[in-house]
C-alpha atoms as one frame of an Amber mdcrd trajectory, in Angstrom:
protein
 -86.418  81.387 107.332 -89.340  83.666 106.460 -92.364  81.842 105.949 -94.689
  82.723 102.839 -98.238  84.280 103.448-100.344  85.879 100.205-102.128  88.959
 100.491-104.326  91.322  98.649-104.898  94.911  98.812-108.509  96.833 100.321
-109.028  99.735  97.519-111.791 100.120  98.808-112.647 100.263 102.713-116.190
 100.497 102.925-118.269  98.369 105.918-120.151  96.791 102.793-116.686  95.403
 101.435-115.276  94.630 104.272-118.000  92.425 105.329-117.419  90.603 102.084
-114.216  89.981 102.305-114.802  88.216 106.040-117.775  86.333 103.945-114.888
  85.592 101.719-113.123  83.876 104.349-110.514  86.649 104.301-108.978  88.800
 107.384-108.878  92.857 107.191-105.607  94.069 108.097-103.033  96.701 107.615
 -99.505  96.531 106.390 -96.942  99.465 107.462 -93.456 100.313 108.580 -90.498
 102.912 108.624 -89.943 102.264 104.737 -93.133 101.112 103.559 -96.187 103.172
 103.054 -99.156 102.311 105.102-101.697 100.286 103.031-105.095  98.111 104.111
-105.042  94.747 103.026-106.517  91.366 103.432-105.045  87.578 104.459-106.831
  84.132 104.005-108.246  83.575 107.658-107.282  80.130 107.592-103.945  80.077
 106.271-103.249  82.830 108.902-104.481  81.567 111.564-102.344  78.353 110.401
 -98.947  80.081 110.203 -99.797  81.243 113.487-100.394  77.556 115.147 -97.678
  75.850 113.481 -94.659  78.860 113.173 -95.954  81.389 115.775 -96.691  84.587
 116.537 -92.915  86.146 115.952 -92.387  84.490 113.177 -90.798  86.231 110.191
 -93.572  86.199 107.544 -92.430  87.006 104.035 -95.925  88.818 102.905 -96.704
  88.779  99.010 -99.015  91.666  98.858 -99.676  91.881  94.690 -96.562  90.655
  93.543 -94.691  92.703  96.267 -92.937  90.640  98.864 -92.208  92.300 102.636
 -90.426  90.622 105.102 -92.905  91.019 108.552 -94.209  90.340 111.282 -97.967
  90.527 113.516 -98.013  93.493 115.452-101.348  93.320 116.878-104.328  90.616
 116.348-107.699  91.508 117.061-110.169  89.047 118.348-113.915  89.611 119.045
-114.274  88.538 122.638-117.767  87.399 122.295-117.510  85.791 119.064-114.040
  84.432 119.682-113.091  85.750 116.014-110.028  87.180 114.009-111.143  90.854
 113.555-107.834  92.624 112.400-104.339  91.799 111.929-101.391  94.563 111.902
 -98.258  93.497 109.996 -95.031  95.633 110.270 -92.694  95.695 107.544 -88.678
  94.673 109.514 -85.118  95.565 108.960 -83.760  91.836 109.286 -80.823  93.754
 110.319 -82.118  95.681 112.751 -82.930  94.946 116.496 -86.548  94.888 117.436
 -88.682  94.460 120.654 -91.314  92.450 121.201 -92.844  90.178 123.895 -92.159
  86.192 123.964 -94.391  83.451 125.991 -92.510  82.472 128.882 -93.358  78.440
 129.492 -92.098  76.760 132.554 -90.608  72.865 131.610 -90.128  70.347 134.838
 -91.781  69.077 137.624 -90.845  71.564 141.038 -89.944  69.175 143.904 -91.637
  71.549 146.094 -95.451  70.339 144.462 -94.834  66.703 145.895 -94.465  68.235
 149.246 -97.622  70.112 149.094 -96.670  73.223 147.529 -98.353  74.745 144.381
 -96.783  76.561 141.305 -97.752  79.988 140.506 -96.416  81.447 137.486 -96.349
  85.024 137.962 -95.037  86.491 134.718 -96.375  85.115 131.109 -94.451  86.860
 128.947 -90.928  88.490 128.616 -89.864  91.374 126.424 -86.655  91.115 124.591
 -84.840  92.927 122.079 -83.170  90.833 119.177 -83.057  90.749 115.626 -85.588
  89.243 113.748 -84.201  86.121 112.875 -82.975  85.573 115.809 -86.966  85.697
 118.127 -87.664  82.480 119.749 -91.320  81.624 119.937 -90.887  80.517 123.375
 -88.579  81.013 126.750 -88.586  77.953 128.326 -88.080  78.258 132.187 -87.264
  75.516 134.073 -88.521  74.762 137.515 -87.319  71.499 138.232 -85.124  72.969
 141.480 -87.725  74.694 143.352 -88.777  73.610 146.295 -91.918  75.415 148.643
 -90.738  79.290 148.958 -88.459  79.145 146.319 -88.928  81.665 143.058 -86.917
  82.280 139.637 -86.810  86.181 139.051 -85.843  87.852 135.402 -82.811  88.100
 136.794 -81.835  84.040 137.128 -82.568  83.211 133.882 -81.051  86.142 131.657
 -77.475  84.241 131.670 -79.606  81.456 130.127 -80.875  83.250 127.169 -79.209
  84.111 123.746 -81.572  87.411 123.222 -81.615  90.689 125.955 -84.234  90.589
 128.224 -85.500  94.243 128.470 -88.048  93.540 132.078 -86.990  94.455 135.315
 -84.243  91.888 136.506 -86.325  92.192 139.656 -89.695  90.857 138.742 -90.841
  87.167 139.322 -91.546  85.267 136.750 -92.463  81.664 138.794 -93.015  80.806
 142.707 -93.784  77.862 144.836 -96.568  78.517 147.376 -97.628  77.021 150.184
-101.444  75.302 149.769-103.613  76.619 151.968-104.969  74.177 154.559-108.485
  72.640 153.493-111.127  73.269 156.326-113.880  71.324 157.251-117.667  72.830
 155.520-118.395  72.249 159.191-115.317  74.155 161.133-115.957  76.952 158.954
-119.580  77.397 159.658-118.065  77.347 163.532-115.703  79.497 163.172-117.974
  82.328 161.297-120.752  81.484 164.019-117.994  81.993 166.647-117.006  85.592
 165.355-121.075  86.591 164.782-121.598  85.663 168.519-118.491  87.594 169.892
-119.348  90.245 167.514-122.832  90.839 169.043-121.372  90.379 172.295-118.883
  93.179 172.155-121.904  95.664 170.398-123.879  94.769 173.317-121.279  95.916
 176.232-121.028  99.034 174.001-124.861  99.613 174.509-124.574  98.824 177.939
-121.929 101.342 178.956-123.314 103.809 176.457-126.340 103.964 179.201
């Protein structure tokens, strides 16, 4: 079920209006797809960023832009990196009955077997693309690791039996692997061992020098 998100049209796109609506508490963005025309528009920051938290990002948003409602969903988000701010948000306008791709978070559920015997997880692969209809996105791939021991790994391809959308990544890549933790060294058996490679270092540029004479 689409959820509801208001929105008013930019007339006017000038840096001086733009900054007031962001005073406002509002969100520049742009609405646009196959069958709608392209037009700038704005969102209430907080409700936005709201939808976002509680519904997700591929969530079906049914946008009421004037009066005008379009069934969507974010395209893009832009985020000041220094500022840590909402800068821009692209909404597409969706065919609910056509396929579309898009990327889903991949998060890994269970405790690997291989961790209590010293091993470490590394998740490789954050995100998967899939192809699905609208309705039908989850906001999540759950991936579960509770069989792996150390040297064991999940690739695309274990998991696409699991899923209930197409998985468009290489059935090849790795999504999640158990490594082996390096061994800790001593601050003291390190400062040995990069003594002991300075000294045999200076040793073999000094037989060099010798035969070089």
């Amino acid at each position: 079920m689409a959820v509801a998100l208001e929105a008013i049209t930019r007339p006017d796109l000038k840096k001086s209006t733009t900054r007031k609506f962001r005073e406002d508490g509002n969100v520049p963005a742009v609405l646009y797809g196959k069958k709608v025309d392209s037009q700038p528009i704005a969102v209430n920051q907080i409700n936005f960023v709201k939808l976002v938290r509680d519904e997700g990002r591929n969530s079906i948003i049914s946008l009421n832009v004037n009066g005008a409602k379009h069934e969507v969903m974010v395209y893009d988000m832009q985020v000041d990196p220094i500022k840590n701010e909402l800068v821009h948000v692209d909404f597409c306008a969706v065919d609910m009955s056509s396929e579309v791709d898009t990327d889903v978070k991949v998060q890994l559920v269970g405790e690997a077997p291989g961790v209590s015997d010293g091993g470490m997880v590394s998740h490789l692969l954050h995100q998967l693309s899939i192809r699905a209809l609208p309705s039908d996105i989850p906001s999540e791939i759950t991936v579960d690791i509770s069989n792996l021991n150390v040297g064991d790994s999940l690739q695309v391809r274990d998991i696409v039996s699991q899923q209930s959308v197409e998985i468009t990544n290489d059935p090849e890549e790795t999504i999640v692997t158990i490594l082996i933790q390096p061994a800790e060294q001593e601050p003291g058996q390190v400062e040995e061992e990069e003594v002991a490679e300075l000294v045999q270092g200076d040793a073999e540029n000094e037989t060099e020098a010798n035969e070089e004479q």
